[in-house]
N, C-alpha and C positions, 0 to 999 in steps of 0.2 A: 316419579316412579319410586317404588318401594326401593332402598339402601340395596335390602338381599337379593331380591331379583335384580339392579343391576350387577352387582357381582356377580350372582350365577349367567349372568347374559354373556360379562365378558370372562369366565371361567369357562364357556361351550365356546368360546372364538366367535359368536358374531358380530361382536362389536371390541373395540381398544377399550379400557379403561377410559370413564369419564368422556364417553363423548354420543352419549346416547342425545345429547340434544341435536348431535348432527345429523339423526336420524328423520326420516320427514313425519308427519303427524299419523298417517296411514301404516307404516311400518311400526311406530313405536304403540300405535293402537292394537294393531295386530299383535306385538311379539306382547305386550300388557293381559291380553284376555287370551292367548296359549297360556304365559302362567298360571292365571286364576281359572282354568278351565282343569291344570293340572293339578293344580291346589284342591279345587272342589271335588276329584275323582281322588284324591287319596280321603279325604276328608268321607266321603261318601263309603269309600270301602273299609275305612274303620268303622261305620257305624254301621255298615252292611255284616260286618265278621259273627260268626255265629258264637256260641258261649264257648266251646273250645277256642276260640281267637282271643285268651286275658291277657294275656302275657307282651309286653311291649316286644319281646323278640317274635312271638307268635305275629304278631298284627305286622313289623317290620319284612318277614317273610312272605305275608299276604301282601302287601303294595308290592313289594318288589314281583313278585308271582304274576300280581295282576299287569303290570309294565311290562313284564319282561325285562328286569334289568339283573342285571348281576354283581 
């Protein structure tokens, strides 16, 4: 598994630091392709942003927009 995403794995609480191999193959397959499904939709909506979206704060507003995060 990618370094970052296990960090962000155990920075959201569902796993301890360092123990994603304790996870079984089905789980750690799962929680692998939710990242890159989320990776691929922010990826996707930058290249979606129309010419008003240049601006890396511009485009930063727009994934967070499209998430709904805050």
């Amino acid at each position: 598994m990618n370094e970052q995403f296990e960090n962000l794995l155990y920075e959201s609480g569902l796993t301890a630091q360092g123990c994603w191999e304790d996870l079984d193959s089905y789980a750690q397959h799962a929680i692998e392709k939710f990242a890159k499904l989320i990776v691929k939709e922010c990826i996707d909506t930058v290249l979606d942003c129309s010419v008003e979206y240049t601006t890396r704060p511009q485009v930063a507003i727009e994934i967070k927009e499209h998430f709904g995060v805050e």
